[in-house]
N, C-alpha and C positions, 0 to 999 in steps of 0.2 A: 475220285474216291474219297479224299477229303472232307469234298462238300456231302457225300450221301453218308460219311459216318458223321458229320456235327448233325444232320437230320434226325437220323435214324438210330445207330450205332452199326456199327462190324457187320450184326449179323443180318440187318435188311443189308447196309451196304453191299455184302455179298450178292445177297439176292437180287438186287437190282445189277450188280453188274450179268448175273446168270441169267436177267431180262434180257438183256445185251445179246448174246451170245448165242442162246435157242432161237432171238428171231432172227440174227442173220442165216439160223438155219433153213430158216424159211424160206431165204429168198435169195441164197447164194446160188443154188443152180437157176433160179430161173433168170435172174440178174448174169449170168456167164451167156445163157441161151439166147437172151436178148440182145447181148453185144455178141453174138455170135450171126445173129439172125438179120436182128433189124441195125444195128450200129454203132459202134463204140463211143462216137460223141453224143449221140440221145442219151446213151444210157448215161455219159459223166453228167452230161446236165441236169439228168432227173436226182444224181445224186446231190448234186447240188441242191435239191430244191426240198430232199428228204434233210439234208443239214440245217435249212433253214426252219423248216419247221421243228426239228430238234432242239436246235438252241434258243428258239423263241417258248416253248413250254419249260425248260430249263429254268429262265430268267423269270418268269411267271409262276412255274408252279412249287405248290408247297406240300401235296400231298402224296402219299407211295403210291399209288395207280397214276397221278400225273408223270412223275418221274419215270414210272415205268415204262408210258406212252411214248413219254422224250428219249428212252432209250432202246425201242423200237424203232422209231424215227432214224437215230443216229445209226443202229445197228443196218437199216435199210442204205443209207448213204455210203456205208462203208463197202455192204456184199456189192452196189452198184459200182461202185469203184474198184473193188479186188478182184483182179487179174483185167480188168480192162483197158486201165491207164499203160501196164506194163506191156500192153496185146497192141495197142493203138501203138507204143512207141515201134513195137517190132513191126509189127503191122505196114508201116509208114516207111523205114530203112527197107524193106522187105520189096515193097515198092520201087521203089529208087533200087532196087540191085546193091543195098548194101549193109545186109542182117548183120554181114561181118561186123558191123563197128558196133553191133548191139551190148556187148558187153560194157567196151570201153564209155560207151556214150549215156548209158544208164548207170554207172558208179560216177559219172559226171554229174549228172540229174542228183544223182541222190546224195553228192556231197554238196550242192547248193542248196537244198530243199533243206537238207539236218541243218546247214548255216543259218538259215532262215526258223529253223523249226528251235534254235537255242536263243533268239531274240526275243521268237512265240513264249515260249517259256516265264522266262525271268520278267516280261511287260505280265502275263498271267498273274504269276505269284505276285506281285506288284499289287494287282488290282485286287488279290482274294484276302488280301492284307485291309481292304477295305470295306471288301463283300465279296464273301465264297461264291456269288452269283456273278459280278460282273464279269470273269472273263469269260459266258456266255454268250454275255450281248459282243464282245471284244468278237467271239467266233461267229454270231449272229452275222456282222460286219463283215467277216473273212468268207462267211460261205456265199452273202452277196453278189460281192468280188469274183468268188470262184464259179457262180453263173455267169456273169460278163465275160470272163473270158472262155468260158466252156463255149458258149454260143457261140464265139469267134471262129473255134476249130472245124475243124476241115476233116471230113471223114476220107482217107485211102478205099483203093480199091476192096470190094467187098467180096465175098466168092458168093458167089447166086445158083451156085450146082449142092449147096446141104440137103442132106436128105432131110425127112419129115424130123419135130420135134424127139419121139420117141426115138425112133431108130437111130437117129444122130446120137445122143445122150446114151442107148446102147452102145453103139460104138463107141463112145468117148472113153467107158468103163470097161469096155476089153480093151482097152488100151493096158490096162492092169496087167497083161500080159507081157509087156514088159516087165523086166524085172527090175530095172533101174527107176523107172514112174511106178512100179508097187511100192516101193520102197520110199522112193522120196512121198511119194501117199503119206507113208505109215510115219516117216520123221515130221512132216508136217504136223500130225497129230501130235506127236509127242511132244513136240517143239511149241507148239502153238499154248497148251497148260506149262509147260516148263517156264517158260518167255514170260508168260501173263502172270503167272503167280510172284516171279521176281520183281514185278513193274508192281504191281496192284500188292501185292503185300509189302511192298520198298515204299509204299506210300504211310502205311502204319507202323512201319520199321523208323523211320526217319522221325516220326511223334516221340518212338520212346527213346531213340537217342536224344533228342532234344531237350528231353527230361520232360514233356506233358504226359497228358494222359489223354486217351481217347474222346473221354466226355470235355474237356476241354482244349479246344485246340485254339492256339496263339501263334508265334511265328512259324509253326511247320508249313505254310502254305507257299511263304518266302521261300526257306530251307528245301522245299521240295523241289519248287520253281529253281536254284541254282542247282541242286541235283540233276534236274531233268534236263537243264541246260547243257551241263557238263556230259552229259551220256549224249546228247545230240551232238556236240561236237567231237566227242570219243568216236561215235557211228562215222562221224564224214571221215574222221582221220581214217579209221579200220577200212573205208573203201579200199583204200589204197591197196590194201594187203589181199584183194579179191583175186586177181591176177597168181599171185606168186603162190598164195596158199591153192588153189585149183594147179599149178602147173606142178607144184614139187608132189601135195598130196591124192591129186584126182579130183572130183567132185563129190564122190562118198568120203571118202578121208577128212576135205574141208570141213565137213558138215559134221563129221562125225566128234571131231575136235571139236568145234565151236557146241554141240550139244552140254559138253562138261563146264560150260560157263554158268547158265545158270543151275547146275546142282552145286557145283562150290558154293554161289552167291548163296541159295537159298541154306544150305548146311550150314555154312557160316550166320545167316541171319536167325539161325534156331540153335546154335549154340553161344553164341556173344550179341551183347549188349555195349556196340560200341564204336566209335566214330571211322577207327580202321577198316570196319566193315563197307563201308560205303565205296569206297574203291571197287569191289569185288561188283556190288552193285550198277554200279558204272558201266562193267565191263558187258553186262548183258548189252547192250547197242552192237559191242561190234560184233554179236552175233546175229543178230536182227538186221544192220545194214548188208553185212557178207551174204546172209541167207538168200534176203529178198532181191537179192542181182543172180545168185549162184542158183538156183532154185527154176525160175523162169530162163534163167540161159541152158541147164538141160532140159526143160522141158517144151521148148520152142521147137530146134529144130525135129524133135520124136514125135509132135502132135501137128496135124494138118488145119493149117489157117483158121479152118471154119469151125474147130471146137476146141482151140487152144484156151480160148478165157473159160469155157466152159470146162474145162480140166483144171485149170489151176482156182475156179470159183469152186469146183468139188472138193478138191482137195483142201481148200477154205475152210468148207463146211461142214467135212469129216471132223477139222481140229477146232472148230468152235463148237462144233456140237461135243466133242470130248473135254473141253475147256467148262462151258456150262453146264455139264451134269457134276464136272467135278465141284465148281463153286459149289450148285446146292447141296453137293455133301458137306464143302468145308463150312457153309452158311448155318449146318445142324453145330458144331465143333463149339464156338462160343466164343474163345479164350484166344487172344494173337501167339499167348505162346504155342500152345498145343497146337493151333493152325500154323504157323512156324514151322512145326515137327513134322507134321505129315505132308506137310508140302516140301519140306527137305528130302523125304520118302520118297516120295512122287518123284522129283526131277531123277534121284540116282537110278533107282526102277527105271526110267525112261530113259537113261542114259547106259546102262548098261544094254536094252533092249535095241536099242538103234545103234551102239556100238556090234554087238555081236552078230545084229543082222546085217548090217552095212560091211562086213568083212565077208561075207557069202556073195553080194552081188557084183559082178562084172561091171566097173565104172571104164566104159566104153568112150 
């Protein structure tokens, strides 16, 4: 976000991230249907190979349609990855006779991955202290990497009874008929703009705590990097609490709590200008690490093997396609305050909405 407002300013920034966004719309059900079809390790490796091209135009280019390409790119890496990584691990215990430890054993995963992801960070900010571009090539590097060992995996048992592409993907979507998968549908969307406007606005938020300004940015890229550091290990800590908050409050209750995190954050970042704010900021992680374990562990055992990535790649693709219409509105806006204000709008809106409907559905 950084690097595309010293480019551009705010208002392409936006727009390029709403590049982001519409095209994982593109390519999140077909990317679920693939790992649902032909197999969850092609598809991680092809993500791989969509990251590589992403952060090699990153590091090279300098003009808005390049960047834009590059984030096409990345957006394609990401829908191949979303809900597949999560599908292969269930996928895999599922095999072996033991989905049961699928909770426990993925809030493990993801408290070593945010340990790993607060190093990524702070080595980042490091390098954008340099050049806003190098920690591209630094990812250039990492997506490498993450072909080598993609290649290595091993695909599980696959079901070879799906029906045809359509009919399956029909079916996937009467699943809506559940009222518990309608619902986490609809909090996904809401969650997905609430989450991303406190991440991606926490980045120009942190400029003017620092006292710059937009057009000139100096140490926020450090400043950002130990923020985003601090929120990754905020996330692995919050694993913890995956468990007790689903046992005391249910599945809709967890979630429905964790949605009030970033309307605080963002309220507060559109009424103060000020370091105490940052905390609140923070605290978005541990709705983002609780979700992304809480989210796939109801929606595994209610969806059948063979269109489970395809269900949670839809439900993806609902809230980024709701995430990137919103940017190109807030991209019209101009002004960080006024975008401030209406994105504090937006989260309570959306936190009342999934509060009131989340008290109507039976968390089973």
């Amino acid at each position: 976000m950084l690097f595309f407002i010293d480019e551009f300013g705010l208002g392409d920034a936006l727009r390029l991230q709403a590049i982001y966004y519409l095209s994982v719309v593109v390519c999140e059900v077909p990317s679920g249907r693939l790992s649902d079809r032909v197999g969850r390790v092609l598809t991680l490796r092809l993500a791989a190979v969509w990251w590589i091209g992403a952060n090699a135009v990153f590091f090279v280019g300098d003009e808005f349609w390049m960047l834009g390409v590059a984030q096409a790119l990345l957006a394609m890496g990401f829908a191949f990855t979303s809900g597949t990584d999560v599908t292969l691990h269930f996928d895999t215990l599922e095999a072996l006779d033991r989905a049961g430890e699928f909770e426990a054993r993925e809030a493990d995963i993801r408290r070593s991955s945010l340990g790993v992801l607060a190093v990524a960070c702070l080595v980042g900010g490091g390098l954008a202290l340099i050049d806003l571009r190098l920690p591209f090539a630094a990812s250039l590097v990492a997506a490498l990497v993450q072909l080598v060992l993609a290649m290595s995996l091993t695909e599980p048992d696959h079901p070879d009874d799906a029906a045809s592409t359509g009919a399956s993907f029909v079916s996937v979507i009467g699943r809506l008929r559940d009222r518990l998968l309608a619902w986490i549908t609809l909090y996904v969307l809401g969650e997905v703009i609430a989450v991303h406007l406190t991440s991606e606005l926490g980045a120009a938020y942190v400029v003017r705590v620092v006292g710059e300004s937009l057009d000139e940015i100096d140490r926020a890229p450090l400043v950002n990097a130990g923020v985003a550091a601090v929120v990754a290990l905020a996330a692995a800590a919050a694993v913890r609490l995956v468990t007790p908050l689903r046992e005391r409050l249910g599945t809709v209750g967890a979630l429905v709590v964790m949605a009030a995190i970033p309307a605080v954050a963002l309220t507060s970042m559109a009424l103060w200008v000020s370091v105490a704010v940052l905390p609140l900021i923070l605290m978005r992680s541990m709705q983002t690490s609780i979700v992304s374990i809480l989210v796939p562990a109801a929606v595994a055992p209610r969806v059948d093997r063979g269109q489970r990535a395809t269900f949670l790649s839809m439900t993806s693709l609902i809230g980024r396609l709701g995430y990137g219409g919103t940017l190109l509105l807030f991209g019209t806006i101009g002004g960080i305050t006024e975008t401030l204000e209406w994105a504090a709008v937006t989260a309570v809106v959306i936190l009342v909405v999934v509060g009131v409907s989340g008290w109507l559905v039976v968390d089973e």
